[in-house]
Structure formats: structure tokens, C-alpha cells
N, C-alpha and C positions, 0 to 999 in steps of 0.2 A: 334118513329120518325126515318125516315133513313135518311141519308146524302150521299150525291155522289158529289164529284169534281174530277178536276185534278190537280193535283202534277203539278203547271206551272217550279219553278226553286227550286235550293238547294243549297242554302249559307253558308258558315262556315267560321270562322275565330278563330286565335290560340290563339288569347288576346283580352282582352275588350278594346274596343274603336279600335280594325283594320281591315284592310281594309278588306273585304268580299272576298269571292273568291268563284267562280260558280261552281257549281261540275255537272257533267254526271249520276251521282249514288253515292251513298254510303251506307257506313256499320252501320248500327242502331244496338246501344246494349242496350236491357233491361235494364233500369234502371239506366241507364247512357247516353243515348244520342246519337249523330249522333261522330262517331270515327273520333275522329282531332276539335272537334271546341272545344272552350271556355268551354262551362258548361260540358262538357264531361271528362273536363281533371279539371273542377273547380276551371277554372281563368275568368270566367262572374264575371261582376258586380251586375248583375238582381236582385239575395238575396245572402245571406250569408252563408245561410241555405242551402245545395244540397238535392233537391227533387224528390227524384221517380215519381211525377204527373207534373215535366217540365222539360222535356226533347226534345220538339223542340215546337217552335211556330209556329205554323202555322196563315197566313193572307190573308183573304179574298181578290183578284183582288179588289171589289168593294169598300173595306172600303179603302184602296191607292188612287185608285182611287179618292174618295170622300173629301183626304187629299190635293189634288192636283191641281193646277186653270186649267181652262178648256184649258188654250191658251198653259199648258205642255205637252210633252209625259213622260207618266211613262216607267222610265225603271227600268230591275230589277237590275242593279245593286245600284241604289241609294235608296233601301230597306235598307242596314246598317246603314243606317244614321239616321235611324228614331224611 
């Protein structure tokens, strides 16, 4: 099975539960995460447990999308919230 999308945005933030902040690019480290967010530095809430197999989530446009009443525009910054 292949997969192909695009990288629409990329969010990070320093502490669980704040506020998101859009980045241009950033620095991915094996094994640890996207450099400067939360689970990278392992202050998420997510699990307890710091795990080599999560290290960024990624979310489908569609399933936001589908979270969302038709009469909203999604934006990406109210992706943190959810």
C-alpha cells in the first residue's frame, strides 16, 4: 500500500495544554520528535511512557474536517485544541 499527501502545517508547543505555534520547517530527531515541542522534550500529557513509535501525529484535512459543522471554516491554528 503507498500513501502520498502533503505536509499542509506544523505545530508545536513547549507545554501541555499551550498554545500552538505554526512553524515554516523544522528539525525532526529520531526518536524523539519534532526539536522544541512537548513530547520532544517530554512535557505532553499523551502517555507517560516516551515512545520511539510517537513522535508526531499526524491528521488527515478530512477527518477535521468531518469534526467540524459545515457552517465553520477550519483553521489550522484551532488544531490544538482538539
Amino acid at each position: 500500500m503507498h500513501w502520498r499527501g502533503e505536509l499542509l502545517n506544523i505545530h508545536v508547543t513547549p507545554q501541555a495544554c499551550g498554545s500552538m505555534e505554526a512553524l515554516a520547517e523544522a528539525r525532526l530527531v529520531a526518536g524523539v520528535g519534532i526539536d522544541g515541542d512537548r513530547y520532544a522534550m517530554r512535557r505532553g500529557t499523551y502517555s507517560v511512557r516516551h515512545n520511539v513509535d510517537r513522535q508526531v501525529t499526524l491528521i488527515e484535512v478530512e477527518a477535521l474536517e468531518a469534526l467540524m459543522p459545515t457552517t465553520l471554516s477550519l483553521h489550522p491554528m484551532s488544531i490544538g485544541a482538539i
